[in-house]
C-alpha positions as a printed NumPy array, in Angstrom:
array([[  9.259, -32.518,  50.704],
       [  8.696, -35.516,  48.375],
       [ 11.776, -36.886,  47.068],
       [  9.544, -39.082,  44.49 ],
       [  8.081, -35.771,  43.052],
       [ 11.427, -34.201,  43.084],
       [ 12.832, -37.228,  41.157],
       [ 10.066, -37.067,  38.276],
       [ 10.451, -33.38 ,  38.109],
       [ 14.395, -33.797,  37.52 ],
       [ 14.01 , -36.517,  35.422],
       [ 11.206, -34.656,  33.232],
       [ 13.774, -31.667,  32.688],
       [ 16.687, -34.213,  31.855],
       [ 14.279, -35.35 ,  29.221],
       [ 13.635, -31.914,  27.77 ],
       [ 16.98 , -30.92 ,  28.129],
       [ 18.078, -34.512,  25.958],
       [ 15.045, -33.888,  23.458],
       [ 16.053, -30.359,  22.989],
       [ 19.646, -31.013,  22.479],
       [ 18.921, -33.621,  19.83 ],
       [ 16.404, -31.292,  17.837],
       [ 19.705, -28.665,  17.945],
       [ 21.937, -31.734,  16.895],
       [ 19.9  , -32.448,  14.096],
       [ 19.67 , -29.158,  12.554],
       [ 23.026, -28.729,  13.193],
       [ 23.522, -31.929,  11.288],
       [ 21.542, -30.462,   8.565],
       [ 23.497, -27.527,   7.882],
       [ 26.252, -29.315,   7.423],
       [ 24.596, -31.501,   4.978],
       [ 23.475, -29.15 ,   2.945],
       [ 27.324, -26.904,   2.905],
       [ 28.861, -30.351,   2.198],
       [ 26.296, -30.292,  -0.842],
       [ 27.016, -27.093,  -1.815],
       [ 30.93 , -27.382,  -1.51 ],
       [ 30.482, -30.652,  -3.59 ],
       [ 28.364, -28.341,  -6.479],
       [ 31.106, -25.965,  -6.203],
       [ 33.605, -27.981,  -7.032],
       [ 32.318, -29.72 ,  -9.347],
       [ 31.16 , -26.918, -11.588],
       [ 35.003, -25.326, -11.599],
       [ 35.863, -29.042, -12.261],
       [ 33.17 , -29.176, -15.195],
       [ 34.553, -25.667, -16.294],
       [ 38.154, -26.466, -16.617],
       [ 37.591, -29.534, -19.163],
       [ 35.28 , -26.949, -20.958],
       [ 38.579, -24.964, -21.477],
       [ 40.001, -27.56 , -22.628],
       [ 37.532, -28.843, -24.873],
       [ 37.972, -25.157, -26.23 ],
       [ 41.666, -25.41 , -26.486],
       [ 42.64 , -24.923, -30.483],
       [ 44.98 , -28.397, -30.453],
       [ 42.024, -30.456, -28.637],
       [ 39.837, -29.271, -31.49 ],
       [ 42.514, -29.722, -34.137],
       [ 42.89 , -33.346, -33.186],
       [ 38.983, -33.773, -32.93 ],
       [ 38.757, -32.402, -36.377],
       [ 42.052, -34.835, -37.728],
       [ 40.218, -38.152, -35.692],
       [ 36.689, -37.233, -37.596],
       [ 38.055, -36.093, -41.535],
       [ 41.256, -37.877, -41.57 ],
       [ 41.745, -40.53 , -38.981],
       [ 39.51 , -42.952, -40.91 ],
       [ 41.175, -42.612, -44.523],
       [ 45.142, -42.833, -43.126],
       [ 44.946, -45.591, -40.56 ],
       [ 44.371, -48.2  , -43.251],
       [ 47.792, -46.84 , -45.291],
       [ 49.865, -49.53 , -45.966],
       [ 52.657, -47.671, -43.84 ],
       [ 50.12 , -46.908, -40.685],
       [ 51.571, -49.301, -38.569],
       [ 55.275, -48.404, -38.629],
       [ 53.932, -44.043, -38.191],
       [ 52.147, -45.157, -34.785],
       [ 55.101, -47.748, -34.023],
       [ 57.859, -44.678, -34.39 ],
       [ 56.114, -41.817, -33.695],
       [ 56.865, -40.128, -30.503],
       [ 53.195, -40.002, -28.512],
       [ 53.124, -36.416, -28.188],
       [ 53.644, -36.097, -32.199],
       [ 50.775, -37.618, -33.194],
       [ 47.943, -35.668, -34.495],
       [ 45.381, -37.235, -32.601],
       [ 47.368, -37.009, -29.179],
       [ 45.473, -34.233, -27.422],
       [ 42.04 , -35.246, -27.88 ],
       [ 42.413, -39.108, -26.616],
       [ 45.216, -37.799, -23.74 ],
       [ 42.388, -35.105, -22.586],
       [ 39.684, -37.859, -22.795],
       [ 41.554, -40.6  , -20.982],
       [ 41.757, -38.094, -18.438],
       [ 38.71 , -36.977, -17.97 ],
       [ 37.563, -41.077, -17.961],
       [ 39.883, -41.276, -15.182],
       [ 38.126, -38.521, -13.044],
       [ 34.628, -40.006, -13.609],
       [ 35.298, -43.509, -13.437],
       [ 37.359, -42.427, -10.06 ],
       [ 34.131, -40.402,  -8.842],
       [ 36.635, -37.033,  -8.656],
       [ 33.809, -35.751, -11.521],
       [ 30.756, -36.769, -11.934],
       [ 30.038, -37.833, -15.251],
       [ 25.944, -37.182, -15.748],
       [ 26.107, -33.438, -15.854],
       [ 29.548, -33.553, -17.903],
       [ 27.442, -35.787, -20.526],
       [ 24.484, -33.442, -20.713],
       [ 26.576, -31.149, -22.667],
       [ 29.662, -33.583, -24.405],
       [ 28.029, -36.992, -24.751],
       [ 27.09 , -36.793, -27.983],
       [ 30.615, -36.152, -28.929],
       [ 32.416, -38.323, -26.496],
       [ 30.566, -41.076, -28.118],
       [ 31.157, -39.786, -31.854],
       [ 35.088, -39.315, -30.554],
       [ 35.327, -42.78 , -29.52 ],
       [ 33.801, -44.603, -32.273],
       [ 36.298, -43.055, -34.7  ],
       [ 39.073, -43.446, -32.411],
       [ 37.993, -47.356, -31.318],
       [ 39.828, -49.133, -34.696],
       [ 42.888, -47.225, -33.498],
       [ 42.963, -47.649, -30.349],
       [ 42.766, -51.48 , -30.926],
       [ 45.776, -50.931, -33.103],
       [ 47.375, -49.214, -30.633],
       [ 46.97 , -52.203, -28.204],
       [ 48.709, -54.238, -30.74 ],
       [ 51.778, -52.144, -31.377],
       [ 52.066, -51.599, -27.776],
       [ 50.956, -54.935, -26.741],
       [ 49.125, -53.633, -23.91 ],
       [ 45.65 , -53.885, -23.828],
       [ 44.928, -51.71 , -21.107],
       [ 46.005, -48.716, -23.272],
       [ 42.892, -46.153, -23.432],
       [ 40.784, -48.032, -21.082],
       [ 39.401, -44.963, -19.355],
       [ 38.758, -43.087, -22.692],
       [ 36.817, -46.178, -23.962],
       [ 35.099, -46.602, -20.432],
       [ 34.054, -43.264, -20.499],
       [ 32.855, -43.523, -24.344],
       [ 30.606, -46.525, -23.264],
       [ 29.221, -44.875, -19.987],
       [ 28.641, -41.777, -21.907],
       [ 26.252, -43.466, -24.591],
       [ 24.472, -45.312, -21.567],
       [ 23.425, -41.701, -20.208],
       [ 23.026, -40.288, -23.974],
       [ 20.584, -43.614, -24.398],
       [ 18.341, -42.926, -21.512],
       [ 17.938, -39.002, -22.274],
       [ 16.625, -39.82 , -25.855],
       [ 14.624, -42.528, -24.114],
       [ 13.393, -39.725, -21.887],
       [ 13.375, -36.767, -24.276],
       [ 12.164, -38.3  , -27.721],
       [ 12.681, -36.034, -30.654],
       [ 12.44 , -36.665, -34.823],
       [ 15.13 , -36.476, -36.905],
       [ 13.588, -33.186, -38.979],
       [ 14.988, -34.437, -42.192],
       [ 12.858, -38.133, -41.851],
       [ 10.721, -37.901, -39.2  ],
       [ 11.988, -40.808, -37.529],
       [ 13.058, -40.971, -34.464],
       [ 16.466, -40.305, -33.272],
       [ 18.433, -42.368, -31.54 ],
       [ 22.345, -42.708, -31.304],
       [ 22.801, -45.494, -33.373],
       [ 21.462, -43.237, -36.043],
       [ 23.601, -40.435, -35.35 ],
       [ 26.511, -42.33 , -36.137],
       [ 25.601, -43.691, -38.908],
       [ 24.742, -39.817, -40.344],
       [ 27.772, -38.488, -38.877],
       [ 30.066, -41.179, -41.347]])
């Protein structure tokens, strides 16, 4: 018997036997990949479908609808000031839309959400939100002398007009009334 051809033979099965097991390792590895990927879509569409709810909530749209009409007109009342200075947070009128934002910045800017998809349907209004809510929020700082207060509503304001800006970029349209085209800068300036 020759031990060299015995050796070679043993040591060519070892090598299918390694080969194999790595082809099964890898597809293994796949698998798990693409549940991972799966379990991430999952939960992310129940975590896209719970802020829908409360998008839909009466009081979020209540104090949308007071930030867009009414906001504007009152905060420059001579009396503004000492209302936001006295006023217990969860009376103000405006309290569920920016608390409900602020979180929802927090869960993007944290990665617990991703923030793409979630713009694809609410950017035009997180950015519309924000820009009525900005000389307030400012104000707000003041009173409370902290100007950290609302930074994840106005992060998530400024990182949902990025993504808004590169889908018009992408998907050009005319405003029907002008022709021109539309862009977001635009849009607010219709919307006032």
């Amino acid at each position: 018997m020759d031990w060299v051809a015995v050796s070679a033979i043993a040591t060519a099965f070892t090598g299918l036997v390694i080969m194999f097991t790595v082809i099964i390792g890898v597809r293994q590895a796949r698998a798990a990949l693409d549940q991972i990927g799966e379990t991430h879509r999952a939960t992310q569409l129940d975590g896209m479908m719970r802020i829908f709810e409360k998008f839909d909530d009466p009081k979020f749209v209540a104090a949308r609808l007071y930030i867009m009409k009414e906001l504007p007109a009152r905060i420059h009342d001579p009396g503004f000031e000492d209302y936001l200075r006295n006023t217990p947070y969860a009376d103000l009128p405006w309290h569920k839309a920016l608390s409900t934002l602020e979180r929802i910045g927090v869960f993007v800017r944290m990665g617990l959400l991703e923030g793409e998809p979630f713009y694809y349907n609410w950017g035009n209004m997180i950015v519309g939100t924000w820009s009525d809510l900005a000389p307030l929020v400012e104000l707000d700082r003041k009173t409370s002398d902290n100007p950290y207060l609302w930074k994840d509503t106005e992060w998530l304001a400024a990182d949902a007009a990025r993504f808004v800006r590169e889908y018009i970029a992408q998907n050009p349209r005319t405003l029907p009334s002008t022709g021109e085209p539309f862009t977001l800068e635009a849009y607010e300036k219709r919307r006032r």
